[in-house]
Steps between C-alpha positions, in 0.01 A plus 500: 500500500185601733388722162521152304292313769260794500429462123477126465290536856237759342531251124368249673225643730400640163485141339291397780293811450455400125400147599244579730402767265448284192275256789284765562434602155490145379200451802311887495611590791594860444572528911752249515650670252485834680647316806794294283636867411494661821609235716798446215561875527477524904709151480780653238525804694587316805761262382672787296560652855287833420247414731760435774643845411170703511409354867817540633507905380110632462396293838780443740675811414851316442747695253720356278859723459515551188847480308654785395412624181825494204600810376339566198195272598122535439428474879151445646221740525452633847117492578269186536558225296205245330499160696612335209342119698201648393563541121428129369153449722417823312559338184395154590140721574487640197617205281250283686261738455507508082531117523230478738258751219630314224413184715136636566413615144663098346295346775152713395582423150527116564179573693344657205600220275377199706136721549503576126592070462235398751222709296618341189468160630150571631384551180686182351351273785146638454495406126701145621175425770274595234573292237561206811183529633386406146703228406371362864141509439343262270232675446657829351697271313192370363326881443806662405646236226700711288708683820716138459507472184818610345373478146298823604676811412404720840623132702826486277584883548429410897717238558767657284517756742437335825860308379640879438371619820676221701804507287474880652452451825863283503720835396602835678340747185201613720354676246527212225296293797269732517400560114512135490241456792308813350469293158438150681142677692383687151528154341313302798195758464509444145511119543261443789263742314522325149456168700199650732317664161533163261441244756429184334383644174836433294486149531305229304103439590639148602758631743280816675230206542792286702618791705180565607401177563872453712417813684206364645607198582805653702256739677314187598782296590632818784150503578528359909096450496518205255627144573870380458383260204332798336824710552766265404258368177469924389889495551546263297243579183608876488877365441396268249269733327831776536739229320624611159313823504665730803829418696395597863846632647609330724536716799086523452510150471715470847229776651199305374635193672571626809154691550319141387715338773419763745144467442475144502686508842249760633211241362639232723588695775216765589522733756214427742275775596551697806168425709325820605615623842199498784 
């Protein structure tokens, strides 16, 4: 009966060993999982009654009779025998001490992965500011026509894989993320630097004239040294000179407004000058 308790007794602190084992490895904590095994070792030894045995011989010097050995029986070695309490924190060390490696190297690797990810997405968020700060700025819109135009093969390509790149960035395949954002910044050079090289000069006489016209009208109209009726009239002209020959995006369009606001508020509201200090 007390041999039955002892198994079901060690089962258990064994389960709970497992638990806090899977807890620890679940969280990267390779000590708690060094600590789970030895305490369920040390705690298994002492309920199965070995520990009890071990004090009560090696340090208070009580002795057990032993019963007589049957005829015919193996008998027990004379000499000194192993503390056998101390068998499972031995292999609770040594088990917790693979787990804990194994723990170390999965934990690096994750480590490796999200530093490899992080690069990756560095790259992809340069590329994404880039082309942002250009669809923000009327101007570059307005110098760089052809980087939003999707009828323009370099633009096209772009775009295309801008989609792949974010498409990408949405799986686990690191290394389909990464050819993807490798192919999304060759096509952006090759974009921006088709756009930067033609300019204007693919469009109709009639059109370049317009743009140019626009631009200068917008420069004027963010221009803070003229009057508000000189800004909001430029406004106005460069948007009606823009109308049926370039769509201005519309987060350019949302930028332009907000800078004409802010300068028309700094118009009415100056800052008055600091007199000089006697």
């Amino acid at each position: 009966m007390i041999q039955w308790f002892d198994t079901i007794a060690g089962n258990l602190v064994f389960l709970a060993a497992a638990v806090l084992l899977l807890n620890g490895f679940y969280k990267q904590q390779p000590a708690k999982v060094v600590t789970a095994f030895i305490c369920a070792g040390v705690g298994y030894a002492v309920v199965s009654g070995n520990f009890n045995d071990f004090v009560s011989r090696e340090l208070l010097g009580e002795t057990n009779t032993p019963p007589p050995a049957t005829p015919g029986g193996d008998g027990e070695a004379d000499g000194l025998s192993f503390p056998t309490w101390l068998l499972w924190p031995a292999l609770g060390v040594i088990a917790s001490a693979a787990v804990a490696a194994y723990a170390a190297r999965l934990f690096q690797r994750r480590r490796h992965r999200a530093d490899r990810r992080g690069a990756i997405e560095a790259d992809h968020n340069e590329v994404r500011d880039a082309y942002a700060a250009y669809v923000c700025d009327i101007l570059a819109v307005l110098d760089r026509p052809a980087l939003d135009d999707v009828q323009v093969t370099q633009t096209a390509a772009f775009l295309h894989a801008m989609d792949a790149a974010d498409h990408a960035s949405r799986g686990d395949d690191l290394d389909a993320y990464r050819q993807a954002v490798s192919e999304l910044k060759t096509a952006w050079r090759a974009a921006d630097e088709h756009a930067r090289k033609t300019g204007t000069r693919h469009l109709p006489e009639r059109e370049r004239t317009a743009i140019g016209r626009a631009r200068a009208l917008f420069e004027k109209a963010l221009d803070q040294r003229g009057s508000e009726h000189e800004r909001r009239a430029a406004h106005a002209k460069a948007r009606e000179l823009l109308d049926g020959v370039l769509v201005i995006p519309r987060q350019a369009a949302a930028e332009l407004e907000g800078r004409r606001r802010l300068a028309l508020t700094k118009a009415d509201h100056p800052v008055p000058e600091r007199s000089p200090r006697t």
